[in-house]
C-alpha positions, -999 to 999 in steps of 0.1 A, spaced: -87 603 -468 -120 604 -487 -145 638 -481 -165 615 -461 -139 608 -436 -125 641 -440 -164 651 -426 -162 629 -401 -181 600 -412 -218 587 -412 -224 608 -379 -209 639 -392 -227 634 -426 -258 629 -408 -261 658 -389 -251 683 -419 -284 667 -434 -307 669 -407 -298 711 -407 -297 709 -450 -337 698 -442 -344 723 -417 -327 752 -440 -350 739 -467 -382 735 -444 -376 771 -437 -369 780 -473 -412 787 -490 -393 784 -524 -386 751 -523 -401 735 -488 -431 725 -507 -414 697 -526 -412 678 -496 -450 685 -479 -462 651 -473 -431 633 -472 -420 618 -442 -386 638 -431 -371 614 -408 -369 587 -435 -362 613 -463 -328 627 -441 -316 589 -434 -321 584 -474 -307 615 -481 -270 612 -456 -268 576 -474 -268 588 -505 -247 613 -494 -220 595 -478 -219 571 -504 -217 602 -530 -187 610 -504 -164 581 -501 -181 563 -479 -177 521 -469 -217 516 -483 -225 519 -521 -257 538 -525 -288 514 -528 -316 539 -532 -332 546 -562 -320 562 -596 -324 600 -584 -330 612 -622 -363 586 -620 -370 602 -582 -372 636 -598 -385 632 -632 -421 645 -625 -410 675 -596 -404 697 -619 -374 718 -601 -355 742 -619 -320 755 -619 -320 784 -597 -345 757 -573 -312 731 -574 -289 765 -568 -311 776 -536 -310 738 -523 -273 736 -530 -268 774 -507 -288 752 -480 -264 723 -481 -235 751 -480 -249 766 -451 -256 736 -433 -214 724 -439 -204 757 -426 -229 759 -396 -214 724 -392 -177 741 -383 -166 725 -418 -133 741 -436 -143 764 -465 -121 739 -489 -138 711 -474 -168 726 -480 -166 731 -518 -155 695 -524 -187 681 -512 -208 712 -524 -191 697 -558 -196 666 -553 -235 676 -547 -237 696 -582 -226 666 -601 -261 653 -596 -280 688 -610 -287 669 -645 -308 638 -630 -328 666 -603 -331 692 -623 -361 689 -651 -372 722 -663 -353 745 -678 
């Protein structure tokens, strides 16, 4: 079974997000990346990405997210605190610990197209 079935598939996937953008909307440190942006769109974008990132059935046909974040300027310790958000949100979620750390994995393979200061 893929991590995105083992999650419980586009719903599952869907929901996690929705928290991951309220942990960040709550989060002053990095909320203000997303003023202005409309959330609703941003957490479909974001769960398709994601359960394409995940094994899902629909390859991701967004945009190039290393182009997306060229000019945002986020930082390591910004992606870290991001990442703890989308940890929290899985294990808020009732997700396995091991289950967890695969997609929190998965998620960190991506920290070298968003991050863009050192």
């Amino acid at each position: 079974m893929t991590l995105f079935e083992q999650l419980g598939g586009e719903a599952a996937v869907h929901a996690v997000t929705t928290q991951f953008y309220a942990n960040i909307a709550a989060d002053a440190t990095v909320a203000n990346f997303f003023n202005g942006i409309n959330m609703p769109t941003q957490t479909d974008k974001t769960a398709a990405f994601l359960c394409a990132a995940l094994g899902g059935p629909n390859a991701w046909a967004g945009r190039n997210l290393k182009e997306v974040h060229a000019n945002m300027g986020v930082t390591n310790a910004q992606f870290t605190t991001v990442i703890g958000h989308l940890r929290s949100a899985l294990t808020g979620a009732g997700v396995a610990a091991a289950l967890v750390e695969q997609t929190v994995a998965v998620a960190e393979t991506v920290r070298g197209d968003v991050v863009t200061v050192a």
